[in-house]
ROSE-36230 format. One line per 10 residues: number of its first residue (from 1); for each residue x, y, z of N, C-alpha, C. Coordinates in nm, 2 decimals, decimal comma. Layout:
N
NUM) X/Y/Z/X/Y/Z/X/Y/Z  ...
***
This chain:
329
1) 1,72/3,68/2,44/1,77/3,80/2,51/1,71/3,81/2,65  1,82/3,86/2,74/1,73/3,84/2,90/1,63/3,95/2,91  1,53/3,89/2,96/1,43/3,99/2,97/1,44/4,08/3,11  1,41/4,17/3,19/1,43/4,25/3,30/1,28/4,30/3,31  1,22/4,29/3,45/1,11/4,32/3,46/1,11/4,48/3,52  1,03/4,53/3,41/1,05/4,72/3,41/0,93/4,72/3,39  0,84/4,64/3,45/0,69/4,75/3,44/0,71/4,87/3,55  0,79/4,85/3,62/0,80/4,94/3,76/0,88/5,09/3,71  0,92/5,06/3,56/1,04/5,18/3,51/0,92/5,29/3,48  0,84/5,24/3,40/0,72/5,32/3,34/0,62/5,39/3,48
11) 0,59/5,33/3,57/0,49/5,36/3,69/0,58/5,41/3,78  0,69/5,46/3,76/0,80/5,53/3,85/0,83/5,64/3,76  0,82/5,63/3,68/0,78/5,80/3,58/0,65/5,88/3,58  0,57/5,81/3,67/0,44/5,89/3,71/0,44/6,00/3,81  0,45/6,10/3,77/0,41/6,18/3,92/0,28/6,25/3,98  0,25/6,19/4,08/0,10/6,30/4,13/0,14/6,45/4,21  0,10/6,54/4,18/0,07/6,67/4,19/-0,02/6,75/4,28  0,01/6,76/4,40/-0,13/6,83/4,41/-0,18/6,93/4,40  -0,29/7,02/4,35/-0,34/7,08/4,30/-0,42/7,20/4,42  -0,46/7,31/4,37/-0,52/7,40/4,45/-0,65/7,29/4,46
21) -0,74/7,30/4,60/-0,85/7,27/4,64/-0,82/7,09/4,65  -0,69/7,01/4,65/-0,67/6,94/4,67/-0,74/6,87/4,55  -0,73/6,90/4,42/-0,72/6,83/4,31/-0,61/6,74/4,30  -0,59/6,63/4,21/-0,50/6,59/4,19/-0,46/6,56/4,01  -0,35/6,54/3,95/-0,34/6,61/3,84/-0,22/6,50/3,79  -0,26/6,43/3,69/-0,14/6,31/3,64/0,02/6,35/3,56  0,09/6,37/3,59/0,22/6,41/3,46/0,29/6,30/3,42  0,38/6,31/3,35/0,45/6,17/3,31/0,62/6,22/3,27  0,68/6,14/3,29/0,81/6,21/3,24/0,87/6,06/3,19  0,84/6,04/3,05/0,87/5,93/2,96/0,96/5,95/2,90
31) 1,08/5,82/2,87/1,16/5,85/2,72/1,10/5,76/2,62  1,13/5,81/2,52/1,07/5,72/2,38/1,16/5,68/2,30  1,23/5,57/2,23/1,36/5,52/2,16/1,32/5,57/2,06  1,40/5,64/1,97/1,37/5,65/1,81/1,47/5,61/1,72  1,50/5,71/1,67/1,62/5,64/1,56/1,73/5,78/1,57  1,78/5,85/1,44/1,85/5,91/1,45/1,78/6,07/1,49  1,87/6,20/1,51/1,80/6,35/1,54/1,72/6,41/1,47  1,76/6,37/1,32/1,69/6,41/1,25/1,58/6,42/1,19  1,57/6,32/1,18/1,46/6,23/1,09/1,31/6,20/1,12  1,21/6,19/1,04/1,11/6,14/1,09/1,07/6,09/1,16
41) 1,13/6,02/1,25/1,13/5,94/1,40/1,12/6,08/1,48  1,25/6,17/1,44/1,27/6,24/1,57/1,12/6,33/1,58  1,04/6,39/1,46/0,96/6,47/1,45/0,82/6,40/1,49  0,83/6,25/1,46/0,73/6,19/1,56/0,71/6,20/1,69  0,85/6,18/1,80/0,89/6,22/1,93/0,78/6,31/1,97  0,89/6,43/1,92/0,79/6,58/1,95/0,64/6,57/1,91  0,57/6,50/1,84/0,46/6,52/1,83/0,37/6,43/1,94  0,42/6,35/1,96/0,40/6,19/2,11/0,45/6,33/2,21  0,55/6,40/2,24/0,55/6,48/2,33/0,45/6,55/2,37  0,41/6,65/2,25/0,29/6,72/2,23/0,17/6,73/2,27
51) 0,11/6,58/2,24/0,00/6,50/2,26/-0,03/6,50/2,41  0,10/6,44/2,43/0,08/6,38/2,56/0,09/6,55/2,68  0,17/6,62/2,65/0,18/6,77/2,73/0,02/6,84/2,69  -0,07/6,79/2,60/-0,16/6,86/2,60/-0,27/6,76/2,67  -0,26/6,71/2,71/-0,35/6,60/2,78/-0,32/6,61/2,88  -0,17/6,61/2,94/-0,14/6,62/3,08/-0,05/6,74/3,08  -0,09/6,86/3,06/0,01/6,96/3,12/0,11/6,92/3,24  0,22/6,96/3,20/0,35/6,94/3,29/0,44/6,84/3,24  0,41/6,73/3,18/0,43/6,60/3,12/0,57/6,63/3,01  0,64/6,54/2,99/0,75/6,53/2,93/0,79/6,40/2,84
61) 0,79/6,40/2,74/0,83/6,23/2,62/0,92/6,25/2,59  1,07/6,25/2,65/1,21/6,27/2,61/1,24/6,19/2,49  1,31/6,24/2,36/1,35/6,17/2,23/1,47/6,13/2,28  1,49/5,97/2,28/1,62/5,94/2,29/1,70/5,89/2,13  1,79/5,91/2,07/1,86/5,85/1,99/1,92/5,73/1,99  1,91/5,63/1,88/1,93/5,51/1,93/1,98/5,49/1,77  2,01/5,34/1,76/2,05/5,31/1,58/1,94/5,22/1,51  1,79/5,27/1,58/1,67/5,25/1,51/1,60/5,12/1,56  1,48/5,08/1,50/1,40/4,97/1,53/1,46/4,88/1,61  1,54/4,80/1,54/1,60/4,69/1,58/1,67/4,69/1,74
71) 1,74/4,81/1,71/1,83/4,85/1,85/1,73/4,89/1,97  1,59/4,93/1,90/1,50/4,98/2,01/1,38/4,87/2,08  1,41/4,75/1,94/1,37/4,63/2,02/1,41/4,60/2,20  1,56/4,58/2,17/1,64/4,55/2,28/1,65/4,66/2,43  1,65/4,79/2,36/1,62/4,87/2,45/1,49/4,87/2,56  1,43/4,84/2,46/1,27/4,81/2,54/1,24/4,71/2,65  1,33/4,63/2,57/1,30/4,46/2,61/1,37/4,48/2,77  1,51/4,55/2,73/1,61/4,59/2,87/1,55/4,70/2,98  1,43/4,77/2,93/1,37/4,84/3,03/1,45/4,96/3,04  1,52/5,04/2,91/1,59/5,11/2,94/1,52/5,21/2,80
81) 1,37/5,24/2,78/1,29/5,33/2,71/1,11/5,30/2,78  1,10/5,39/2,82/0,93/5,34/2,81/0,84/5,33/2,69  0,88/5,38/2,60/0,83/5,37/2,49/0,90/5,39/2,34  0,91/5,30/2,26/0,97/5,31/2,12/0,90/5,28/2,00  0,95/5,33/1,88/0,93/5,35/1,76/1,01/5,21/1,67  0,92/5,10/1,64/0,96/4,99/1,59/0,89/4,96/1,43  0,96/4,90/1,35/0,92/4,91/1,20/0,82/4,74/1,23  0,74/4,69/1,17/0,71/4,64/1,19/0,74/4,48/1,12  0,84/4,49/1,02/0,94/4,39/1,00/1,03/4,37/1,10  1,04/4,46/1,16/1,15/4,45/1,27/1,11/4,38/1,38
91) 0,95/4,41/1,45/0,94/4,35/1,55/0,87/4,17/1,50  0,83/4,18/1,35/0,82/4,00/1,31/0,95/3,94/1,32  1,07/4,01/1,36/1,26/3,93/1,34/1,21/3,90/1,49  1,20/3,99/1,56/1,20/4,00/1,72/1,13/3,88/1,81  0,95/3,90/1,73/0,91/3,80/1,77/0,93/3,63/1,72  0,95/3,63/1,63/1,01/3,51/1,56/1,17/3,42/1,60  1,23/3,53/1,72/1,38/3,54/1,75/1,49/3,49/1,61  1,48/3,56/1,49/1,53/3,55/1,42/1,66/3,67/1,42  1,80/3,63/1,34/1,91/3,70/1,35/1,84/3,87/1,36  1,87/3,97/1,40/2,01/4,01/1,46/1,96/3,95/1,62
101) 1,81/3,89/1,64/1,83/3,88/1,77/1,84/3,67/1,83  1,90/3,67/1,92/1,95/3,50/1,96/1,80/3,43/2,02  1,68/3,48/2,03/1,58/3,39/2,06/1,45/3,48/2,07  1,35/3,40/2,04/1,22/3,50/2,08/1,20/3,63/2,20  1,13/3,74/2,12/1,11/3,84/2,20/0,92/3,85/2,20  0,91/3,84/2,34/0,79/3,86/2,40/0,75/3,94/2,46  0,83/4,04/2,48/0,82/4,18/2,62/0,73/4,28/2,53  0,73/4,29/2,39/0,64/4,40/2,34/0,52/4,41/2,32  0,44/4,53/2,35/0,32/4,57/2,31/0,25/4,65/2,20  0,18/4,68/2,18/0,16/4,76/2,09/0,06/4,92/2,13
111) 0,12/4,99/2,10/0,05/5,16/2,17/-0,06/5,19/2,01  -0,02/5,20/1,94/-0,06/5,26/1,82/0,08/5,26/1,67  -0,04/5,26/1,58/0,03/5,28/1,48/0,03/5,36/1,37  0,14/5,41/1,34/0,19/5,56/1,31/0,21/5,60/1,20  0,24/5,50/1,06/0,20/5,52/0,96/0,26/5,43/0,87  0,18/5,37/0,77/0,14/5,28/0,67/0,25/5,31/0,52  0,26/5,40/0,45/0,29/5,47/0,37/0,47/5,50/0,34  0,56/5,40/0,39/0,67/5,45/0,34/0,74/5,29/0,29  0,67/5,27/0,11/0,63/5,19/0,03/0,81/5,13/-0,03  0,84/5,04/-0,02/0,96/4,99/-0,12/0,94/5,08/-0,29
121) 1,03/5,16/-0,32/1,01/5,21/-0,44/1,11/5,15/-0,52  1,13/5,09/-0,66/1,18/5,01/-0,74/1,22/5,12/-0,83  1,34/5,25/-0,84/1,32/5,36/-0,89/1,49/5,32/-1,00  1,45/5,31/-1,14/1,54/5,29/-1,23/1,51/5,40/-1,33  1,71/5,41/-1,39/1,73/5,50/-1,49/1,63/5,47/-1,61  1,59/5,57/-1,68/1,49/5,47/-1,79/1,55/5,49/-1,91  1,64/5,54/-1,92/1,77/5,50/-2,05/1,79/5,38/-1,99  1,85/5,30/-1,88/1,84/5,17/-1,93/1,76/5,07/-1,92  1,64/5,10/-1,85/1,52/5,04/-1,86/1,44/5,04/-2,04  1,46/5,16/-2,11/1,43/5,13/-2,22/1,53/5,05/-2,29
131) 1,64/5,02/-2,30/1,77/4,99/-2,36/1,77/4,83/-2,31  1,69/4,79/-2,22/1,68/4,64/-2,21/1,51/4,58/-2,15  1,46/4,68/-2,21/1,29/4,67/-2,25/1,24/4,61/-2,10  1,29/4,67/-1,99/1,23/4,67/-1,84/1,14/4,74/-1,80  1,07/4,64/-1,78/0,87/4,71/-1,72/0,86/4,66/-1,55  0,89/4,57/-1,53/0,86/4,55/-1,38/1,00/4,47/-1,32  1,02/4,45/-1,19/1,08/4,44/-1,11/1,12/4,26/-1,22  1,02/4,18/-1,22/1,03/4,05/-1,25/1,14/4,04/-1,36  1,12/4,15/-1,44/1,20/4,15/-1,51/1,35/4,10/-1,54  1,38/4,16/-1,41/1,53/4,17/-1,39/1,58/4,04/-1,42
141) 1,53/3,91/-1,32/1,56/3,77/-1,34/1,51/3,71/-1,45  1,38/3,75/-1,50/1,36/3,67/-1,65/1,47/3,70/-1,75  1,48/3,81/-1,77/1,62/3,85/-1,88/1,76/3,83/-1,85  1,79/3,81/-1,67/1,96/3,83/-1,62/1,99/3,93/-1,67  1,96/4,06/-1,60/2,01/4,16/-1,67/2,14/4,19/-1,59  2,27/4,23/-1,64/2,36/4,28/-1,58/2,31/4,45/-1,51  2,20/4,45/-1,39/2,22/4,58/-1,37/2,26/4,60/-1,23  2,33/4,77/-1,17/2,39/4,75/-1,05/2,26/4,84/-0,99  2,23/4,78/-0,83/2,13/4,84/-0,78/2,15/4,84/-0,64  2,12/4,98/-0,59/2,13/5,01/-0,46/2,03/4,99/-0,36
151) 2,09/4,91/-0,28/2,00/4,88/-0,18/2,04/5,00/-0,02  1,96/5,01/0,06/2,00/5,09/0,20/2,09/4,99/0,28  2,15/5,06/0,36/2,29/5,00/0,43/2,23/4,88/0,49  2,32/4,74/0,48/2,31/4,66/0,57/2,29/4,70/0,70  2,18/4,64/0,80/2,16/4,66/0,91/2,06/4,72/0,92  1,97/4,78/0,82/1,89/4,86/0,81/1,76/4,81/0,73  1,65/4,74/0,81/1,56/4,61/0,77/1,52/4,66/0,66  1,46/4,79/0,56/1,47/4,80/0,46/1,54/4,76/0,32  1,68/4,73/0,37/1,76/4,70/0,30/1,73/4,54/0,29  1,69/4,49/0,42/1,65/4,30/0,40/1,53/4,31/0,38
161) 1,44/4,38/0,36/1,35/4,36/0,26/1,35/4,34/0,12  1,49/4,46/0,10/1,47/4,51/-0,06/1,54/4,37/-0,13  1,62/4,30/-0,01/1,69/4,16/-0,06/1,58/4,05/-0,11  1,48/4,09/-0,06/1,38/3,93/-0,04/1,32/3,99/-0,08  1,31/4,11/-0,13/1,23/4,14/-0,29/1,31/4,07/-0,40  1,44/4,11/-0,40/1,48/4,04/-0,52/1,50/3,90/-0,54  1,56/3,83/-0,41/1,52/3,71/-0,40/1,36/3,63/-0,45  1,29/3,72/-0,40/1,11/3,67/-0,47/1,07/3,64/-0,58  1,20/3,71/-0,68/1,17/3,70/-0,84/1,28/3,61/-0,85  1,40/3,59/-0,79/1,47/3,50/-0,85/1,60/3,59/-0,90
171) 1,61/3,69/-0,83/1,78/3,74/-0,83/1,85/3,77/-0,72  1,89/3,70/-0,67/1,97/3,74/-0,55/2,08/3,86/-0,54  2,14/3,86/-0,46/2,30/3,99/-0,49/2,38/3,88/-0,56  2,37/3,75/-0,54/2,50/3,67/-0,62/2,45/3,62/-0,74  2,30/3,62/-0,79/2,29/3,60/-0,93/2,31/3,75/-1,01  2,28/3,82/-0,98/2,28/4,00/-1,02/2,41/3,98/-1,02  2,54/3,97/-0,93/2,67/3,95/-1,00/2,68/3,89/-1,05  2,65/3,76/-1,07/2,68/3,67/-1,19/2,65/3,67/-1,35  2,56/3,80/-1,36/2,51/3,80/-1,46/2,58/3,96/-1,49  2,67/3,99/-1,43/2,76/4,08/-1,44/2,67/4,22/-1,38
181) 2,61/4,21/-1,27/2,57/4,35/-1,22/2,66/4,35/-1,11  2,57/4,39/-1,01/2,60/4,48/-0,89/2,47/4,49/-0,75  2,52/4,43/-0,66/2,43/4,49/-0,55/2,50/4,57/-0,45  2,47/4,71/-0,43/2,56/4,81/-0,36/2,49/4,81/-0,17  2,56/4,89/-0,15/2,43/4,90/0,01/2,49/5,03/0,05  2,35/5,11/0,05/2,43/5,29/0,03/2,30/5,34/0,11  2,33/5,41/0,20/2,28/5,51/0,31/2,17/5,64/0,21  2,04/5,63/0,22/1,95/5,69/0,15/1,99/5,77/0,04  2,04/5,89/0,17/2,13/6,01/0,12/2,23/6,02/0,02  2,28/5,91/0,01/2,38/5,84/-0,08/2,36/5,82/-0,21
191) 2,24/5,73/-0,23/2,21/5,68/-0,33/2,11/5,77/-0,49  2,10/5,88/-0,42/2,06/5,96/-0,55/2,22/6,02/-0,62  2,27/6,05/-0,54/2,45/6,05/-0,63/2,46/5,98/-0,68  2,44/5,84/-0,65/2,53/5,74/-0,72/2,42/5,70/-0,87  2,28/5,73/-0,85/2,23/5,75/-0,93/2,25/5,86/-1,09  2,29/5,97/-1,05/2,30/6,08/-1,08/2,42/6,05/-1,14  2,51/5,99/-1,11/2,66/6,02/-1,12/2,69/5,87/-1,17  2,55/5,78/-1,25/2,58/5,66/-1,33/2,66/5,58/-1,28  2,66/5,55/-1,15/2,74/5,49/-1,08/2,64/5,32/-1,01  2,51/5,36/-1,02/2,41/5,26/-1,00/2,30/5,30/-1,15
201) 2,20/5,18/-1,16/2,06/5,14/-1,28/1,99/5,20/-1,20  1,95/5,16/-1,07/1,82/5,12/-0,97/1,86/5,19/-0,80  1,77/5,15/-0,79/1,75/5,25/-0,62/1,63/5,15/-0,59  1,65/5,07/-0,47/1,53/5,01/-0,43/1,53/5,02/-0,27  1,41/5,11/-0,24/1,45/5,16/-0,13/1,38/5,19/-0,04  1,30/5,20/0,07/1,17/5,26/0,13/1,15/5,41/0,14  1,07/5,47/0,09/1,08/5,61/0,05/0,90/5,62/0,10  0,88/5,79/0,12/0,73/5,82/0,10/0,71/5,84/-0,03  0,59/5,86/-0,04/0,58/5,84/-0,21/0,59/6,03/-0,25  0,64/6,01/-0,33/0,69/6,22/-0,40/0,80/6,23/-0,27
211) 0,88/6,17/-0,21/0,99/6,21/-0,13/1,12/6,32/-0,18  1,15/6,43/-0,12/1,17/6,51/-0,22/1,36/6,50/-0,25  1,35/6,37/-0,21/1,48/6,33/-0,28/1,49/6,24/-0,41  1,34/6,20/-0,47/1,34/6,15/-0,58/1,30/6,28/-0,67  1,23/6,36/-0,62/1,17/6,47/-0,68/1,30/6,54/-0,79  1,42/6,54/-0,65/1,57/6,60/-0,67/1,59/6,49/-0,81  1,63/6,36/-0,78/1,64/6,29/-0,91/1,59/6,28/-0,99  1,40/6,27/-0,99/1,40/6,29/-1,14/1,37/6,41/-1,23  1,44/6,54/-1,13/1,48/6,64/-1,21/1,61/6,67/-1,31  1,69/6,56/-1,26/1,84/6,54/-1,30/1,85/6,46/-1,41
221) 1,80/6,34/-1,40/1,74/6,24/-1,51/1,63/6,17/-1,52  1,61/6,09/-1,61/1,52/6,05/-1,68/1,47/5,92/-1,61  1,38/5,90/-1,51/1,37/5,78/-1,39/1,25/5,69/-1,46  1,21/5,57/-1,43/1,11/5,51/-1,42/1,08/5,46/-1,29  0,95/5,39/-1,23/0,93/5,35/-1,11/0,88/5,21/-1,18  0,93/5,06/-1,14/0,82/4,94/-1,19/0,77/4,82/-1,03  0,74/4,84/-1,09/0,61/4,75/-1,01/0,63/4,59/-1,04  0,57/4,50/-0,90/0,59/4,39/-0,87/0,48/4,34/-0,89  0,50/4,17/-0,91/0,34/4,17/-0,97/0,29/4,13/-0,84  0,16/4,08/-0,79/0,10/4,03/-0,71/0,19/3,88/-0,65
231) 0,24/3,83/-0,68/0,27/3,68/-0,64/0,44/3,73/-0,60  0,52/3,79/-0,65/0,59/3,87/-0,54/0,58/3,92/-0,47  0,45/4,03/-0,47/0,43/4,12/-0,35/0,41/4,01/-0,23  0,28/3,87/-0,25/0,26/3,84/-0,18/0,35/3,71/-0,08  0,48/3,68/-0,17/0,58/3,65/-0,12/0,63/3,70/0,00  0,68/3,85/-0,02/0,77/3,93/0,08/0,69/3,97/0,16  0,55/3,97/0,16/0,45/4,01/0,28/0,39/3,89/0,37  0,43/3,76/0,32/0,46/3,68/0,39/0,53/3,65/0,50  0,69/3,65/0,45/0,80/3,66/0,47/0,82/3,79/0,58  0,74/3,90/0,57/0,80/3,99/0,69/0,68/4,05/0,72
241) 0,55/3,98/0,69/0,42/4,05/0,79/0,40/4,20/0,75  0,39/4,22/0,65/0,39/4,39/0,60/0,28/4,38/0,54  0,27/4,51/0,46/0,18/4,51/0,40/0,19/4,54/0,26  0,09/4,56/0,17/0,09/4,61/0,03/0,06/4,72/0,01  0,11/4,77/-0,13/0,07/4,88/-0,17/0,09/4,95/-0,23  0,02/5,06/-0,35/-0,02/5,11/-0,46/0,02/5,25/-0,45  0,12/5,27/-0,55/0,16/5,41/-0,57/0,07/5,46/-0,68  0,00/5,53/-0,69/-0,08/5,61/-0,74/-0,03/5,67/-0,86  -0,08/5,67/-1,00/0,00/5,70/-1,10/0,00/5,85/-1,08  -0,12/5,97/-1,00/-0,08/6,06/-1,03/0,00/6,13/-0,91
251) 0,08/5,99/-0,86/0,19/6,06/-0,77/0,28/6,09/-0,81  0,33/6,07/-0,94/0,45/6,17/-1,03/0,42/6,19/-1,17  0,44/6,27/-1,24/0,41/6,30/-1,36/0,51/6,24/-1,45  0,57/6,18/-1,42/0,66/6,09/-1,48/0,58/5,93/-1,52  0,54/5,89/-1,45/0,43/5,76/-1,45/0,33/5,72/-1,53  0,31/5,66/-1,59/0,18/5,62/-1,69/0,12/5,49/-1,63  0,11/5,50/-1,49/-0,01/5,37/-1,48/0,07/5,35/-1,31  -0,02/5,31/-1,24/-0,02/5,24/-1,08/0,07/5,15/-1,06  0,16/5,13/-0,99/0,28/5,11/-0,92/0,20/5,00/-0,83  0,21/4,86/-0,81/0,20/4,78/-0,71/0,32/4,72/-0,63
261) 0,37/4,73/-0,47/0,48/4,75/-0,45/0,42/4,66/-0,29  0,51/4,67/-0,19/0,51/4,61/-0,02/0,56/4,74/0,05  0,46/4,76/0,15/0,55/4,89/0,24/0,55/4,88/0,36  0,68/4,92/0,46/0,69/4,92/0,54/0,62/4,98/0,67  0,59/4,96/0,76/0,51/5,03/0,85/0,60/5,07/1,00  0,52/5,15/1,10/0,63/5,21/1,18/0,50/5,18/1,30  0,50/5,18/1,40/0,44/5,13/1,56/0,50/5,19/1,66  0,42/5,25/1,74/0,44/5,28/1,85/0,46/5,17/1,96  0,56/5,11/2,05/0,56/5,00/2,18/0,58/5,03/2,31  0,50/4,98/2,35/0,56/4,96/2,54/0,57/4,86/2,54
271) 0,67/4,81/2,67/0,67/4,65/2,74/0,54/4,64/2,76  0,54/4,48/2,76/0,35/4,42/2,76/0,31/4,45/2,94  0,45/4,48/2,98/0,42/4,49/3,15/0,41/4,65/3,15  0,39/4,70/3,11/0,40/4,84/3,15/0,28/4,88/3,22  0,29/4,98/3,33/0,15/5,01/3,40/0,03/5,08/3,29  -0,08/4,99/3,34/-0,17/5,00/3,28/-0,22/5,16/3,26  -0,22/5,23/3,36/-0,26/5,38/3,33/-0,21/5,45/3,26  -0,04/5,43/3,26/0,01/5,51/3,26/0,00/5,48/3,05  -0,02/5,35/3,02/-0,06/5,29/2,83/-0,21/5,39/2,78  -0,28/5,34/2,90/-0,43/5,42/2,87/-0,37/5,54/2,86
281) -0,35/5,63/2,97/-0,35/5,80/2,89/-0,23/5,82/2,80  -0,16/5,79/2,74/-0,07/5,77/2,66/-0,14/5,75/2,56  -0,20/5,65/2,52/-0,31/5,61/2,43/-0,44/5,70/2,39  -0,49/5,73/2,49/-0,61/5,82/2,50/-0,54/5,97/2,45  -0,42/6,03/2,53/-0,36/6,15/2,48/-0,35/6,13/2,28  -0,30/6,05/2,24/-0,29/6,06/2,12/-0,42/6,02/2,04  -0,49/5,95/2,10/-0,64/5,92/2,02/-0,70/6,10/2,04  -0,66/6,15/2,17/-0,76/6,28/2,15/-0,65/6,42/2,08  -0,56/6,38/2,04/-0,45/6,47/2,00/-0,43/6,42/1,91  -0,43/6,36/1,80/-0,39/6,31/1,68/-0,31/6,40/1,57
291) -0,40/6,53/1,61/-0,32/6,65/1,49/-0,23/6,65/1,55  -0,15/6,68/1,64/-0,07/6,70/1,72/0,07/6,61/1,64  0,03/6,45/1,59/0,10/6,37/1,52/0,09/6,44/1,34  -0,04/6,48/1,33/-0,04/6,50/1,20/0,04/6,64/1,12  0,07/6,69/1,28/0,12/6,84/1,20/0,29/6,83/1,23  0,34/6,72/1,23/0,49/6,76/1,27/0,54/6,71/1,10  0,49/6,69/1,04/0,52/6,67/0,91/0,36/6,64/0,82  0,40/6,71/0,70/0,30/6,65/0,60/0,27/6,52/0,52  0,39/6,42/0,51/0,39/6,27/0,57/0,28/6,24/0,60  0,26/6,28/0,75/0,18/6,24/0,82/0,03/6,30/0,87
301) -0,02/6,34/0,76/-0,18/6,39/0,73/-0,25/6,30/0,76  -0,19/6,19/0,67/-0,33/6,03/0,66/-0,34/5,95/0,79  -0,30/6,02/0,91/-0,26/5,92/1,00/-0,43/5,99/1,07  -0,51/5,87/1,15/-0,61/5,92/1,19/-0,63/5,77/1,29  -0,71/5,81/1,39/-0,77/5,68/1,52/-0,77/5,53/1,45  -0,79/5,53/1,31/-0,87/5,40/1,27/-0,69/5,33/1,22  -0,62/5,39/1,23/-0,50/5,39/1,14/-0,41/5,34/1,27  -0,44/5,45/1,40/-0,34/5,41/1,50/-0,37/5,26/1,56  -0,52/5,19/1,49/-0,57/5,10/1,63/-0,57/4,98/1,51  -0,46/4,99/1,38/-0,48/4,85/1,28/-0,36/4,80/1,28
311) -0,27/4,81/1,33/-0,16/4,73/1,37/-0,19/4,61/1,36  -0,09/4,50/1,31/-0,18/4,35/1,34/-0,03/4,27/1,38  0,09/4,33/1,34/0,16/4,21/1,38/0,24/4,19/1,54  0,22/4,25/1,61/0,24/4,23/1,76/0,08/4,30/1,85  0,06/4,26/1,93/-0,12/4,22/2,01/-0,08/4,36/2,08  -0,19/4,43/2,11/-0,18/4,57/2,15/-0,22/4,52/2,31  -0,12/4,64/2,39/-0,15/4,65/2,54/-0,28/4,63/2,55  -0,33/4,58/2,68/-0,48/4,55/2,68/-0,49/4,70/2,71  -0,45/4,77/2,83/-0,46/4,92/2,83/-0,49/4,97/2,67  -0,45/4,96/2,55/-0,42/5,03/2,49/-0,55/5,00/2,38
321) -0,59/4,87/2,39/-0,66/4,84/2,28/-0,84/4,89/2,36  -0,84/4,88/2,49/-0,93/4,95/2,59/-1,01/5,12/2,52  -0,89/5,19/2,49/-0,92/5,32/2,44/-0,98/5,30/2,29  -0,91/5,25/2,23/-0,94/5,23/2,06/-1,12/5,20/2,08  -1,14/5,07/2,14/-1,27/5,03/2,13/-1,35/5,12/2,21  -1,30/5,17/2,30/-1,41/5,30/2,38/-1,42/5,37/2,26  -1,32/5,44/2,18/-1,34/5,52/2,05/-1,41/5,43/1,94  -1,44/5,31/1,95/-1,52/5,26/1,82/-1,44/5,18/1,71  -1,31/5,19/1,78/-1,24/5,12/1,68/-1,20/4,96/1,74
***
């Protein structure tokens, strides 16, 4: 993808001010890519707004809408966001120049990272999980179970994860049909209906954990959550640089024992060229504002300095990684 040199995009959204007694006083007037209006991206926005307006009064982090990570790769890369919101399977496709993009991407940095915790959940009816004696994901391919299971819409890296989860045990979408199921691809929102309405077994999906759209499901019916063993997990965390992780049995009262699973993570990016100052207080504004991130959702409680500066799969702005280690991290 052609690269366009926009460090000059970001250092032309700086403005100096001058102040009574001939102070001088920094503002910023940033956009930030996210995903859609609604959503937890957008409530991140405002809170990176926040941060940053309380650090620099006057300052502005405009939310722009985009069709998520992937799209906000390219945006970035084009110099048409100073800053975006990228999943972090997303930017290992990017830097790898693997499909949806035609060659390696090198233009990204890393600001901070935003949160750990929205885990692939493996969420089946447990009428048929009892009815064909299913405990864990592995399952499915040891027995060929004819079952139909919803993955999130193509185009939506979630959804190619949940593939190369099943691929890791040895069911693809075309053994799961051959063995008379089903692999669907249904937009979040979607997929507790089709649950509800016996229309899918399974829901395999990136979710927070107690998301209160499973909450809605397993009020309606009778759910199980199963778990991956280790040598899967560490397959797909291979494969897309993520991480692991453990749903807590008393995160639903439905559960009898800890959930081992891969979850996706979410990153804050600038271009690697972006002006250095303008990374540092950006950086600095949310290392000294953090509640600011923690209060636009309850999601986002566990997010704290040591959380924003562990990113590991694309190298953090040197501006950026400068603040973390001033803070100790």
């Amino acid at each position: 993808m052609k690269k366009m040199l926009a460090g000059a995009l970001a250092g032309a959204a700086i403005t100096v001010l001058a102040m009574a007694g001939g102070a001088q006083a920094q503002t910023y007037n940033l956009t930030l890519c996210g995903a859609s209006p609604g959503g937890l991206w957008s409530l991140l926005g405002a809170g990176v707004d926040a941060a940053v307006k309380k650090a620099f009064p006057g300052s502005t982090v405009t939310y722009q809408t985009s069709g998520g990570g992937l799209a906000n790769v390219a945006l970035l890369d084009q110099g048409k966001c100073d800053l975006a919101i990228i999943h972090d399977a997303e930017a290992k496709l990017a830097i790898g120049g693997k499909p949806p993009f035609q060659g390696p991407i090198d233009s990204m940095a890393t600001v901070a990272q935003l949160y750990t915790w929205a885990p692939m959940q493996a969420i089946v009816n447990a009428d048929y999980a009892k009815e064909h004696n299913l405990a864990t994901l592995e399952d499915i391919a040891e027995q060929k179970l004819p079952i139909r299971i919803a993955l999130n819409k193509r185009g939506n890296i979630v959804s190619s994860v949940g593939e190369s989860m099943l691929n890791a045990i040895g069911a693809s979408p075309d053994e799961i049909k051959s063995w008379g199921g089903d692999v669907q691809f249904a937009a979040s929102g979607e997929q507790g209906d089709l649950m509800r309405d016996r229309r899918i077994d399974m829901i395999l999906n990136s979710l927070f954990v107690n998301h209160s759209s499973i909450r809605e499901l397993a009020s309606s019916i009778d759910v199980k959550l199963l778990p991956v063993t280790q040598e899967t997990a560490d397959k797909v965390i291979e494969e897309w640089d993520i991480k692991p992780f453990t749903i807590k049995n008393e995160s639903y009262d439905w559960t009898d024992s800890d959930v081992l699973t891969v979850t996706v993570s979410a990153q804050l990016f600038v271009r690697a060229d972006a002006d250095e100052t303008m990374v540092h207080d950006i950086t600095k504004a949310l290392v000294d504002n953090a509640d600011q991130l923690n209060g636009v959702h309850k999601a986002m409680a566990p997010l704290d300095v040591a959380l924003m500066a562990g990113a590991k799969t694309v190298p953090y702005h040197p501006a950026a990684r400068k603040v973390y280690e001033d803070a100790g991290h």
